[in-house]
N, CA, C and O atoms as a Maestro MAE file, in Angstrom:
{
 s_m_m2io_version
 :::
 2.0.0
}

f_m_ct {
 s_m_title
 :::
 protein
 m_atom[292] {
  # First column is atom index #
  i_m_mmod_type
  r_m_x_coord
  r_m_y_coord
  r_m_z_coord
  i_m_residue_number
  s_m_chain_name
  s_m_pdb_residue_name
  s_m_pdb_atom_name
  i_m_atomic_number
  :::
  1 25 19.604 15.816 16.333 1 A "UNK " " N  " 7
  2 3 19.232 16.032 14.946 1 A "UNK " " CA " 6
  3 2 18.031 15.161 14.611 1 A "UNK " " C  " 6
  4 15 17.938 14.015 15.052 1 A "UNK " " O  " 8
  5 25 16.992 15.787 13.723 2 A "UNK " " N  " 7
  6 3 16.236 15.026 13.786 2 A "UNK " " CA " 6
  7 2 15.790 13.934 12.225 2 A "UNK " " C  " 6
  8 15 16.388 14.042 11.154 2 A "UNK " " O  " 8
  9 25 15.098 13.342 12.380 3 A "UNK " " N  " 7
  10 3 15.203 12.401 11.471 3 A "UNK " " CA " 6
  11 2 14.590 12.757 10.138 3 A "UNK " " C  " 6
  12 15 13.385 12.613 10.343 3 A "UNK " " O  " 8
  13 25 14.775 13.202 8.693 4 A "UNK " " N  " 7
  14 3 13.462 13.473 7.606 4 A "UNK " " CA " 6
  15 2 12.621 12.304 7.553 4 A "UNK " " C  " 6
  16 15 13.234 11.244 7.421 4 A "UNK " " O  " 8
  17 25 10.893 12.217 7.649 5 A "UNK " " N  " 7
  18 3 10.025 11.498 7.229 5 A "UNK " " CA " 6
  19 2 9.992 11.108 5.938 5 A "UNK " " C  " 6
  20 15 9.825 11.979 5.084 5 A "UNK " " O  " 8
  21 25 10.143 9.739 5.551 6 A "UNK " " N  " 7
  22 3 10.085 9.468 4.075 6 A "UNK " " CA " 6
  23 2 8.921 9.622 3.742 6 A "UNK " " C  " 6
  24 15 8.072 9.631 4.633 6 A "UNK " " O  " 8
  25 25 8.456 9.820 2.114 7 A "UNK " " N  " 7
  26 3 7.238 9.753 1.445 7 A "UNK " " CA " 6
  27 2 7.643 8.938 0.106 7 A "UNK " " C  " 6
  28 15 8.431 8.953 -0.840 7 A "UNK " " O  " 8
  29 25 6.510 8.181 0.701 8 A "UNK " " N  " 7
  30 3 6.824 6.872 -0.446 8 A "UNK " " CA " 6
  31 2 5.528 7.215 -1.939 8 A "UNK " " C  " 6
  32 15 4.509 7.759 -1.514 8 A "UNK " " O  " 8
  33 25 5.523 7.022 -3.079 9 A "UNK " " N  " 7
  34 3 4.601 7.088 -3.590 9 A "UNK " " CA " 6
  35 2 3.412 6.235 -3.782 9 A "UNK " " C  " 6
  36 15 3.775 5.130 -3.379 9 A "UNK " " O  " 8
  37 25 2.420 6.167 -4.103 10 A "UNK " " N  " 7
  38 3 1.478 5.445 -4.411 10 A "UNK " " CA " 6
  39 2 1.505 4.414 -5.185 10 A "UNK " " C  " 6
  40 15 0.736 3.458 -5.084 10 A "UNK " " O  " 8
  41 25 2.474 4.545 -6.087 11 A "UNK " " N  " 7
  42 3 3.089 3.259 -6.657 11 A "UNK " " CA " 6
  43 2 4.010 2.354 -6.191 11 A "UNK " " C  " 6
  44 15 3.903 1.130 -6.117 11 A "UNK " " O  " 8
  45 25 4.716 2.904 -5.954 12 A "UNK " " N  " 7
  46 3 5.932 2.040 -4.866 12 A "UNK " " CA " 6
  47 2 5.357 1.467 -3.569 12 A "UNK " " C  " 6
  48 15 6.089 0.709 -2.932 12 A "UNK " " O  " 8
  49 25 3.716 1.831 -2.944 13 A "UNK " " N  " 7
  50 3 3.174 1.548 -1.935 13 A "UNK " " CA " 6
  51 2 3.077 0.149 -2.680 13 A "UNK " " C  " 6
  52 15 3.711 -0.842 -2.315 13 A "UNK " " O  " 8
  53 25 1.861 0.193 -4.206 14 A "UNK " " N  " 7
  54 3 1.041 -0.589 -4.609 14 A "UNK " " CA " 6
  55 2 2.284 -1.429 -4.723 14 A "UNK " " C  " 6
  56 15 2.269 -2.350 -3.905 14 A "UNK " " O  " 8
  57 25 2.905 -1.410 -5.164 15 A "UNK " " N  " 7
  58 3 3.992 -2.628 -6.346 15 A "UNK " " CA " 6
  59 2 4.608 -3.817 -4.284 15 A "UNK " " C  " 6
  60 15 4.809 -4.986 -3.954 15 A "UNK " " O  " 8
  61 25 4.621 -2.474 -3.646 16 A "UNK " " N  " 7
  62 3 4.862 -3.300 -2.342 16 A "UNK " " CA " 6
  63 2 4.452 -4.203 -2.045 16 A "UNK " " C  " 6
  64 15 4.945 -5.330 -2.101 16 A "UNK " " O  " 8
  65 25 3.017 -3.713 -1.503 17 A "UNK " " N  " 7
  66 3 1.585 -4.298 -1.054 17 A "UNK " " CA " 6
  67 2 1.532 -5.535 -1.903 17 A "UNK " " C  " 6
  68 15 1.495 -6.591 -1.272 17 A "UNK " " O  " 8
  69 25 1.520 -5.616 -3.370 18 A "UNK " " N  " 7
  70 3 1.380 -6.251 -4.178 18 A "UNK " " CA " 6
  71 2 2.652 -7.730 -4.473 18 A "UNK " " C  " 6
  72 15 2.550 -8.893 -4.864 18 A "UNK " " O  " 8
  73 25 3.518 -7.039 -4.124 19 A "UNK " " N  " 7
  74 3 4.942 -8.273 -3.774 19 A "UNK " " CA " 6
  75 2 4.550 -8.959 -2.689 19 A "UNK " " C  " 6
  76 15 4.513 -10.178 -2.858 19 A "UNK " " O  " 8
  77 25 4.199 -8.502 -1.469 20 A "UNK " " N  " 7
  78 3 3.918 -9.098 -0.463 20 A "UNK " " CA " 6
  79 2 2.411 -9.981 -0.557 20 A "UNK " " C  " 6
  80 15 2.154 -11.003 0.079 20 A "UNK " " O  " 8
  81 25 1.655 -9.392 -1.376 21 A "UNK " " N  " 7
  82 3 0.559 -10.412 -1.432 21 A "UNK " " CA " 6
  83 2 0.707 -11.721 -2.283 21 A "UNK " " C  " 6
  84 15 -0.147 -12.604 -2.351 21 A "UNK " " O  " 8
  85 25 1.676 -11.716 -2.794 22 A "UNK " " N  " 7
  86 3 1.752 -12.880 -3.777 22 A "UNK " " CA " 6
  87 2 2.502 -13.721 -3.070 22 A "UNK " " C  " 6
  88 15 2.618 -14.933 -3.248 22 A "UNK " " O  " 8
  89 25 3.212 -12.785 -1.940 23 A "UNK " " N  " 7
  90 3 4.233 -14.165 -1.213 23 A "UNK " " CA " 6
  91 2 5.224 -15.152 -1.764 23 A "UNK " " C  " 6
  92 15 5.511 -16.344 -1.653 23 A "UNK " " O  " 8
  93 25 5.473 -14.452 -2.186 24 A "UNK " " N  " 7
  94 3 6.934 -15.459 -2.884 24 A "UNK " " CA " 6
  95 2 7.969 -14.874 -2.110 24 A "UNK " " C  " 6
  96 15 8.960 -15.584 -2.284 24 A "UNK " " O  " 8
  97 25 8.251 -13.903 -1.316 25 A "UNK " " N  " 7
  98 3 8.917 -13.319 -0.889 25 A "UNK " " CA " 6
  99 2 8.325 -13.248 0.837 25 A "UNK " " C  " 6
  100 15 7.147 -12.915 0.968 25 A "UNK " " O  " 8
  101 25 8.998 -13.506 1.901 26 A "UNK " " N  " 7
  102 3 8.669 -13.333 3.083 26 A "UNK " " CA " 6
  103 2 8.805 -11.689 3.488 26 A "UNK " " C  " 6
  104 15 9.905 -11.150 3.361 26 A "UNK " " O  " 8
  105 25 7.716 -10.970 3.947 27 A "UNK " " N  " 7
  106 3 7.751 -9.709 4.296 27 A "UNK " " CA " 6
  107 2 8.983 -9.249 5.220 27 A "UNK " " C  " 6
  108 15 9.377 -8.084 5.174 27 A "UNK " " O  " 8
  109 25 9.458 -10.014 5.894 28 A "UNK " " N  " 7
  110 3 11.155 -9.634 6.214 28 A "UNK " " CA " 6
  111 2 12.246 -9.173 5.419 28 A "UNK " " C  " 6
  112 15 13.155 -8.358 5.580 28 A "UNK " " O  " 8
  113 25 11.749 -10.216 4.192 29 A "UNK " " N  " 7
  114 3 12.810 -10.703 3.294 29 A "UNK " " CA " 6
  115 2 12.756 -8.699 2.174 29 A "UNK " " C  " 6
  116 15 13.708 -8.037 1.760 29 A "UNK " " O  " 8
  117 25 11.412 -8.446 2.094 30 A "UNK " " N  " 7
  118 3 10.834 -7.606 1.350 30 A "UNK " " CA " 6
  119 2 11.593 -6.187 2.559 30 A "UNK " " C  " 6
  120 15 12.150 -5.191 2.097 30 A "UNK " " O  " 8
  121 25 11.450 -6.402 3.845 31 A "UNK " " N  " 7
  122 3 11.531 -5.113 4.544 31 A "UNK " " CA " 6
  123 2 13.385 -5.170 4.281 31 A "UNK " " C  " 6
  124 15 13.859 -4.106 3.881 31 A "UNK " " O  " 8
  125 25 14.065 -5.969 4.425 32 A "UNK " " N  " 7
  126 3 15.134 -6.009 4.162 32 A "UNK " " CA " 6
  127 2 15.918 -5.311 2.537 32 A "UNK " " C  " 6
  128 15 17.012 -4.784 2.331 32 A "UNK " " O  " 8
  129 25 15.041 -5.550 1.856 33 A "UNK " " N  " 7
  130 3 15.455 -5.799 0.488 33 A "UNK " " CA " 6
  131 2 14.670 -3.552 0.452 33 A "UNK " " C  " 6
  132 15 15.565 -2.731 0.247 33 A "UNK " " O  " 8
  133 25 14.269 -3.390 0.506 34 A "UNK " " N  " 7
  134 3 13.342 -2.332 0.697 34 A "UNK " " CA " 6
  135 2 13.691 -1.091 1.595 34 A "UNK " " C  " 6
  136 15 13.617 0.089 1.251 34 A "UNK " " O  " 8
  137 25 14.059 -1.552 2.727 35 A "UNK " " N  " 7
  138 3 14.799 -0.744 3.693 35 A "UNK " " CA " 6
  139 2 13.631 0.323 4.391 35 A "UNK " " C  " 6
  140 15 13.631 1.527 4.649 35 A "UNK " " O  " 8
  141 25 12.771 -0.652 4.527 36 A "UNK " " N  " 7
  142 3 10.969 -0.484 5.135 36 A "UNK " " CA " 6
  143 2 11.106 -1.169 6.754 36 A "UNK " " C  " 6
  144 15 11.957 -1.826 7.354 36 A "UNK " " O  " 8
  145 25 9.683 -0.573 7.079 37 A "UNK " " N  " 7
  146 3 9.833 -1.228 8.389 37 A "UNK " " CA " 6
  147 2 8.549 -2.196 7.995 37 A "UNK " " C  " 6
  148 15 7.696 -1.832 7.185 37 A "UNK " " O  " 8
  149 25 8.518 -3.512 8.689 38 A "UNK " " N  " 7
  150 3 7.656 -4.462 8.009 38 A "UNK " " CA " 6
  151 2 6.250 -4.337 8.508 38 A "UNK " " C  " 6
  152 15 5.259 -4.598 7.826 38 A "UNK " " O  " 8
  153 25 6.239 -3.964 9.618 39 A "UNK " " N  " 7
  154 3 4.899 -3.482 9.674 39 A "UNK " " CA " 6
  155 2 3.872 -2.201 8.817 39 A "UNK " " C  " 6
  156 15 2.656 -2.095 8.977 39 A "UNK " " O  " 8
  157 25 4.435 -1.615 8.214 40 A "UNK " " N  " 7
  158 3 4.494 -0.907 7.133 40 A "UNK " " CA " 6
  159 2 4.138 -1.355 6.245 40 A "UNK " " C  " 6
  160 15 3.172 -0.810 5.711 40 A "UNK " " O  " 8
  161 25 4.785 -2.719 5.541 41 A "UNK " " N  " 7
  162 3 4.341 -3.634 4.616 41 A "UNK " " CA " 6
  163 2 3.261 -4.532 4.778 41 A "UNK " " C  " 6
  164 15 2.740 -5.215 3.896 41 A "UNK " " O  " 8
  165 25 3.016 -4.485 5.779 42 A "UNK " " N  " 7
  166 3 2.202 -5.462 6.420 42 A "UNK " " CA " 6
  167 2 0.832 -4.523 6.093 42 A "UNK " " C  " 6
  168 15 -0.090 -4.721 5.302 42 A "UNK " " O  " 8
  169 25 1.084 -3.452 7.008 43 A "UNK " " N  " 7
  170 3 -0.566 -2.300 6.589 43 A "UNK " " CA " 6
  171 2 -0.958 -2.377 5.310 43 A "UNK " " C  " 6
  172 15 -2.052 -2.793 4.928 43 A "UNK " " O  " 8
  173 25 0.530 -1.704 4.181 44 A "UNK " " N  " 7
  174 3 -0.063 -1.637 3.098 44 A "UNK " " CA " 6
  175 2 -0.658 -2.467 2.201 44 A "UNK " " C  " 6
  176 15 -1.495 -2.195 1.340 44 A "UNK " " O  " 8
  177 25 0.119 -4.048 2.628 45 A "UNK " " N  " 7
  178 3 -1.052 -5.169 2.039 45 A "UNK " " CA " 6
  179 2 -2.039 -5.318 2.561 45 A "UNK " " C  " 6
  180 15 -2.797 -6.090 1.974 45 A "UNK " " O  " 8
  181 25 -2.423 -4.863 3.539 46 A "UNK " " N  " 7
  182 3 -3.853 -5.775 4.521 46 A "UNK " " CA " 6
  183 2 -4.653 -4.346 3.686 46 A "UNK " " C  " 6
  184 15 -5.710 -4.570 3.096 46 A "UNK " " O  " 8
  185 25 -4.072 -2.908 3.690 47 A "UNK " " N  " 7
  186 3 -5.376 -2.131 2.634 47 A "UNK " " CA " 6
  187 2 -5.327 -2.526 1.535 47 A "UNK " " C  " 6
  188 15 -6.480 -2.412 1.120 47 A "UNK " " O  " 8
  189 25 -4.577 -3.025 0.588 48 A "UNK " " N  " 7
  190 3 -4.667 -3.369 -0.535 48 A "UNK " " CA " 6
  191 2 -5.504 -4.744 -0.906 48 A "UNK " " C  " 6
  192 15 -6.044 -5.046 -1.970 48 A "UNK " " O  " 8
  193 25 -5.431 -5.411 0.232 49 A "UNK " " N  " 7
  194 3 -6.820 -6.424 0.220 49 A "UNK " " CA " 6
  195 2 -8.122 -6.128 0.308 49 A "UNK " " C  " 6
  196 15 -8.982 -6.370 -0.538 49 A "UNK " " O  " 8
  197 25 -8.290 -5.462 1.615 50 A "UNK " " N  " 7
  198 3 -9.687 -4.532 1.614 50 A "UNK " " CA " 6
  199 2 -9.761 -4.011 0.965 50 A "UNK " " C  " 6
  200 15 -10.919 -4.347 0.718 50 A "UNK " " O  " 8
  201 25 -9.490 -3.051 -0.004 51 A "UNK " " N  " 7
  202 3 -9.620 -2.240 -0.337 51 A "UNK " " CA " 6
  203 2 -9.626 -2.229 -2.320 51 A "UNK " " C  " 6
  204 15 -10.236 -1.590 -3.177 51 A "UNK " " O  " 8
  205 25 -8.610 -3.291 -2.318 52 A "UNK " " N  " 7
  206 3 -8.874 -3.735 -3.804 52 A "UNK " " CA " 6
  207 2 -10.011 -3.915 -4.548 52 A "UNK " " C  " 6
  208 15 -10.121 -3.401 -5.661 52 A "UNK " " O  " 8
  209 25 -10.947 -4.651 -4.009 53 A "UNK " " N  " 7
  210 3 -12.596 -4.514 -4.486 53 A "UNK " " CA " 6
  211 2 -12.895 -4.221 -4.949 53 A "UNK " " C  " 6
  212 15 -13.486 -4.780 -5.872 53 A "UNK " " O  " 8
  213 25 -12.722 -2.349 -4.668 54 A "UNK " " N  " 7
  214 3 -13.549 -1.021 -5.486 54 A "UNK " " CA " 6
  215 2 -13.129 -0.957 -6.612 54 A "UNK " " C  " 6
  216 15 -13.897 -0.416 -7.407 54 A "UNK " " O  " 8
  217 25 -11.785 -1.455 -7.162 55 A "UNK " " N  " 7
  218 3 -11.511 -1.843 -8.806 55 A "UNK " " CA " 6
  219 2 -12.305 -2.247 -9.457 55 A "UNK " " C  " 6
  220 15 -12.581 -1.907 -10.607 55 A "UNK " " O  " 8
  221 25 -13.012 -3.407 -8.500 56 A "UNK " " N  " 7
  222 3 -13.861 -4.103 -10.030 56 A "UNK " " CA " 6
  223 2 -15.356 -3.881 -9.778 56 A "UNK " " C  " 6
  224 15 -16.120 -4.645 -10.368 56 A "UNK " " O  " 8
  225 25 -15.787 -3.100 -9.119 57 A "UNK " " N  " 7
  226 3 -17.182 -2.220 -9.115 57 A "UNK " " CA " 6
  227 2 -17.168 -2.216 -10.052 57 A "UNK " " C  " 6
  228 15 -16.146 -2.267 -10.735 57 A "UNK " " O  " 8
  229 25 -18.771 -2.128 -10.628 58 A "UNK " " N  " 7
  230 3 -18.938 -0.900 -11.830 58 A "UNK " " CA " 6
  231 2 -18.481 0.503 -11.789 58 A "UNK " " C  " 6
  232 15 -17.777 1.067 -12.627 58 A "UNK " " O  " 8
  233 25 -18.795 0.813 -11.096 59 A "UNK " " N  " 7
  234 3 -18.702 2.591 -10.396 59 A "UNK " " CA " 6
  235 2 -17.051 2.246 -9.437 59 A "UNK " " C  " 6
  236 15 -16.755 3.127 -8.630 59 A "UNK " " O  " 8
  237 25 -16.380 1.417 -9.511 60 A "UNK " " N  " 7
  238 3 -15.002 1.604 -9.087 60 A "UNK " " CA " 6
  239 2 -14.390 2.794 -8.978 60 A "UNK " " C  " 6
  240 15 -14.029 3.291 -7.911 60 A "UNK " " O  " 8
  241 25 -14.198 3.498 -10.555 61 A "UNK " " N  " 7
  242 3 -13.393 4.937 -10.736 61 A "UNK " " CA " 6
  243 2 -14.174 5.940 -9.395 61 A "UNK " " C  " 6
  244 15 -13.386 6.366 -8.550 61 A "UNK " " O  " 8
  245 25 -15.183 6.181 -9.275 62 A "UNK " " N  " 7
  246 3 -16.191 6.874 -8.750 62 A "UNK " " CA " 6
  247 2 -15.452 6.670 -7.200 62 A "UNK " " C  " 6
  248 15 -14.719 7.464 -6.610 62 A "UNK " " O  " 8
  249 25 -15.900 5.375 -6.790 63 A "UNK " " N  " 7
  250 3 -15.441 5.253 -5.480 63 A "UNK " " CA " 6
  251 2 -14.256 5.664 -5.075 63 A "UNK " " C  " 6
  252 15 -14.075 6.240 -4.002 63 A "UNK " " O  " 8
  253 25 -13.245 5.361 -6.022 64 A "UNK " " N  " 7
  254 3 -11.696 5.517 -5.471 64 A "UNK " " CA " 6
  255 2 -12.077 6.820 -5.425 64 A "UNK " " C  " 6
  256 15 -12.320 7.208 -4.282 64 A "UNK " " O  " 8
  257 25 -12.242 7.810 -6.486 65 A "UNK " " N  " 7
  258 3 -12.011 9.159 -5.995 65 A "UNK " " CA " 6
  259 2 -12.674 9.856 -5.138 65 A "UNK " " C  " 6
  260 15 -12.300 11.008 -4.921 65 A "UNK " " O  " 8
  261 25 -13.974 9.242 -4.355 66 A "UNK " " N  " 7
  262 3 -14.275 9.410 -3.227 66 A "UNK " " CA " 6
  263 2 -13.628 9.426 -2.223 66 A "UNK " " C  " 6
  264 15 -13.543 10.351 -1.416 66 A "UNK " " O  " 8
  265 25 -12.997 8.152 -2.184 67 A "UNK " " N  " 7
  266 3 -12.647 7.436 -0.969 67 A "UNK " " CA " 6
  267 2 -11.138 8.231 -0.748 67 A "UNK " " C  " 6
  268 15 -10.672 8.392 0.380 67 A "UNK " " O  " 8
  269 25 -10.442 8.705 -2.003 68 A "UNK " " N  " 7
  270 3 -9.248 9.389 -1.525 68 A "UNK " " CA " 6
  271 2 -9.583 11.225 -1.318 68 A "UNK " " C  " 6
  272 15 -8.765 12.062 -0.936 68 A "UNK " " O  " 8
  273 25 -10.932 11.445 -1.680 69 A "UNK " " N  " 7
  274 3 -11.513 12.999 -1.431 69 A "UNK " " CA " 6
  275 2 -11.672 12.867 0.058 69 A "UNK " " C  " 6
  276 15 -11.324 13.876 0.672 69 A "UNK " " O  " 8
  277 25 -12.014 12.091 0.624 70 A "UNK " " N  " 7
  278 3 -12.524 12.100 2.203 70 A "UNK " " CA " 6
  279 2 -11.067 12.043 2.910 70 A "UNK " " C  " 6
  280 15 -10.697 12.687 3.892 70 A "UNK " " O  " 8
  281 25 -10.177 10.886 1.975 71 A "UNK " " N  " 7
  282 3 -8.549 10.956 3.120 71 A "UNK " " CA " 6
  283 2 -8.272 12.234 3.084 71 A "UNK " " C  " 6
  284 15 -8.291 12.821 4.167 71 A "UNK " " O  " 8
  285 25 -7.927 13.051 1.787 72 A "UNK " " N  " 7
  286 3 -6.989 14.844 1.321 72 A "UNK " " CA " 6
  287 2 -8.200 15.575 2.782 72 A "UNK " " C  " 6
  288 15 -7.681 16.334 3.601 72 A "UNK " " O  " 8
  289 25 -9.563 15.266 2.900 73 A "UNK " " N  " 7
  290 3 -10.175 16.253 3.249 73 A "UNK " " CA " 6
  291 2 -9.963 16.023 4.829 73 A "UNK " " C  " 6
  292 15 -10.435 16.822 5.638 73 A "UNK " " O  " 8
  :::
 }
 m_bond[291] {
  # First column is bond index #
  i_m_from
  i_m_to
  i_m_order
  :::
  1 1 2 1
  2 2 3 1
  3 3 4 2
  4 3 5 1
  5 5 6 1
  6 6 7 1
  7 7 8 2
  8 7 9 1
  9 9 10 1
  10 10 11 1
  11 11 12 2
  12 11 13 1
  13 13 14 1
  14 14 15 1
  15 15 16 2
  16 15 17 1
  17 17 18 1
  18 18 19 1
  19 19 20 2
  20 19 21 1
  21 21 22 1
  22 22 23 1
  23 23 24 2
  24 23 25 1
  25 25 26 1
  26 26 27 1
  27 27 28 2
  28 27 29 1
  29 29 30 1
  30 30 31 1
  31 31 32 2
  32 31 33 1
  33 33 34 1
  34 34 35 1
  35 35 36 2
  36 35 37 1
  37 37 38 1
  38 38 39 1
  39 39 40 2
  40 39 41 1
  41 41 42 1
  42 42 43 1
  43 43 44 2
  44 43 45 1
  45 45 46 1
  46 46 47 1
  47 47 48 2
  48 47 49 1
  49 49 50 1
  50 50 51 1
  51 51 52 2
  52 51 53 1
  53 53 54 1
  54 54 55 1
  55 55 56 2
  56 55 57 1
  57 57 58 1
  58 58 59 1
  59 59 60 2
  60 59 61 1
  61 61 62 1
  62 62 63 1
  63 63 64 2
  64 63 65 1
  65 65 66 1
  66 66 67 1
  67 67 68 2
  68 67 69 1
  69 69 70 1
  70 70 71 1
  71 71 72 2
  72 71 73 1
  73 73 74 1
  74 74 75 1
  75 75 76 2
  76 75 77 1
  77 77 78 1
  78 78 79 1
  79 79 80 2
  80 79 81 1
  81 81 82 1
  82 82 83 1
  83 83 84 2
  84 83 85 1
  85 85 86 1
  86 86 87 1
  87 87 88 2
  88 87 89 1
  89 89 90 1
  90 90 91 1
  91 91 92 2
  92 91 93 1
  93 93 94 1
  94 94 95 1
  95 95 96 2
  96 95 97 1
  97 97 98 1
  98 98 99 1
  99 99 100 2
  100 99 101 1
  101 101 102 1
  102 102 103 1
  103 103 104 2
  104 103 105 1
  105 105 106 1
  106 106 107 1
  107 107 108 2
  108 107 109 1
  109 109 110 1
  110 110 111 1
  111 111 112 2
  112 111 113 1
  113 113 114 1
  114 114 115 1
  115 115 116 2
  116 115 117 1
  117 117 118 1
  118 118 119 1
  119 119 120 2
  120 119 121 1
  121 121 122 1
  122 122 123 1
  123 123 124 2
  124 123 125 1
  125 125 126 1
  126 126 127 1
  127 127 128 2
  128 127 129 1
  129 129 130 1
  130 130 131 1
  131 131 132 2
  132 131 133 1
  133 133 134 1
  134 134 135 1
  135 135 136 2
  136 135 137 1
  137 137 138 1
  138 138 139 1
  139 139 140 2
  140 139 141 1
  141 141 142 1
  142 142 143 1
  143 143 144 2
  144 143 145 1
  145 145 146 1
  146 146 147 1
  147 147 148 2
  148 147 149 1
  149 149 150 1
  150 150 151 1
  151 151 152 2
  152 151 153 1
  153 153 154 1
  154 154 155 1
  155 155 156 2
  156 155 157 1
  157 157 158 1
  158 158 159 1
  159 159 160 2
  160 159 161 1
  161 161 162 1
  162 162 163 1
  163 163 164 2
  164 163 165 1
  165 165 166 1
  166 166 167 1
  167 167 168 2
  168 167 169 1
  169 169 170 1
  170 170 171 1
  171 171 172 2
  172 171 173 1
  173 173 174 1
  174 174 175 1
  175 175 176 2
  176 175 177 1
  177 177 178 1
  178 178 179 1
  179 179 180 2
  180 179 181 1
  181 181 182 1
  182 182 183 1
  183 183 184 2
  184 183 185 1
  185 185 186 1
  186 186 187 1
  187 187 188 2
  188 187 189 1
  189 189 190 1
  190 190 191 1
  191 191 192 2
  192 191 193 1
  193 193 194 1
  194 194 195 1
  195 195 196 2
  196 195 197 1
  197 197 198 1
  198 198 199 1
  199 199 200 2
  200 199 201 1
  201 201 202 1
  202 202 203 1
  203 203 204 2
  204 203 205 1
  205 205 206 1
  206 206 207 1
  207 207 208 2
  208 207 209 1
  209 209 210 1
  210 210 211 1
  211 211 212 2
  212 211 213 1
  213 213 214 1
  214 214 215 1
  215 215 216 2
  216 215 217 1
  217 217 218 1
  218 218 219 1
  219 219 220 2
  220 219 221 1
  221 221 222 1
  222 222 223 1
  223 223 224 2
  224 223 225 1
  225 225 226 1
  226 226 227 1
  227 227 228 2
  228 227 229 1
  229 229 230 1
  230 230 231 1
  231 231 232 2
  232 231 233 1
  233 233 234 1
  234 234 235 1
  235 235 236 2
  236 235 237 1
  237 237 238 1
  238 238 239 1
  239 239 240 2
  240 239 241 1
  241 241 242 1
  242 242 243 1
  243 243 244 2
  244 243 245 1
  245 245 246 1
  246 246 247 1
  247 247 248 2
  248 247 249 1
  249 249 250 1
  250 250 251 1
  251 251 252 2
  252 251 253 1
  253 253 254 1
  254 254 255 1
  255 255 256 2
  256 255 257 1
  257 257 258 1
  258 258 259 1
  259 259 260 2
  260 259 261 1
  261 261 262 1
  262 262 263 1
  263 263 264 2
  264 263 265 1
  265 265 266 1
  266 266 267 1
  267 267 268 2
  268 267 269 1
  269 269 270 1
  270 270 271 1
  271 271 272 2
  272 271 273 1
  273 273 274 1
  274 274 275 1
  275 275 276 2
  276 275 277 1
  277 277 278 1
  278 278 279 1
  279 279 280 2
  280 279 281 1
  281 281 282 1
  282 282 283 1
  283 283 284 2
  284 283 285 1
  285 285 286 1
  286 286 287 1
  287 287 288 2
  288 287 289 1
  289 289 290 1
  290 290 291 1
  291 291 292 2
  :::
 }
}
């Protein structure tokens, strides 16, 4: 039997990414509590570092919806 792929949302990624960057919480502690695999958590903070930036562009809005037109495409 095979396993269903979860789909997590874009918020529940961010609020992740975002627990784990503040570190008050050890990413174990988070994969535990979460029922994630921690490398998982681990990706989604390391993009949410890179990648945070384009928020505070001027042209931010612009970029993000670039940058997620090129992932859909």
């Amino acid at each position: 039997m095979s396993v269903k792929r979860r789909n997590h949302s874009p918020e529940f990624k961010f609020r992740t990414a975002l627990e784990a960057a503040k570190e008050q919480k050890t990413i174990s502690q988070l994969s535990s509590e979460l029922n994630i695999h921690p490398n998982q958590i681990s990706t989604w903070k390391k993009k949410l570092l890179e990648d945070g930036k384009i928020l505070f562009q001027s042209n931010g809005k612009h970029e993000l919806q670039t940058t997620q037109e090129k992932v859909i495409l």
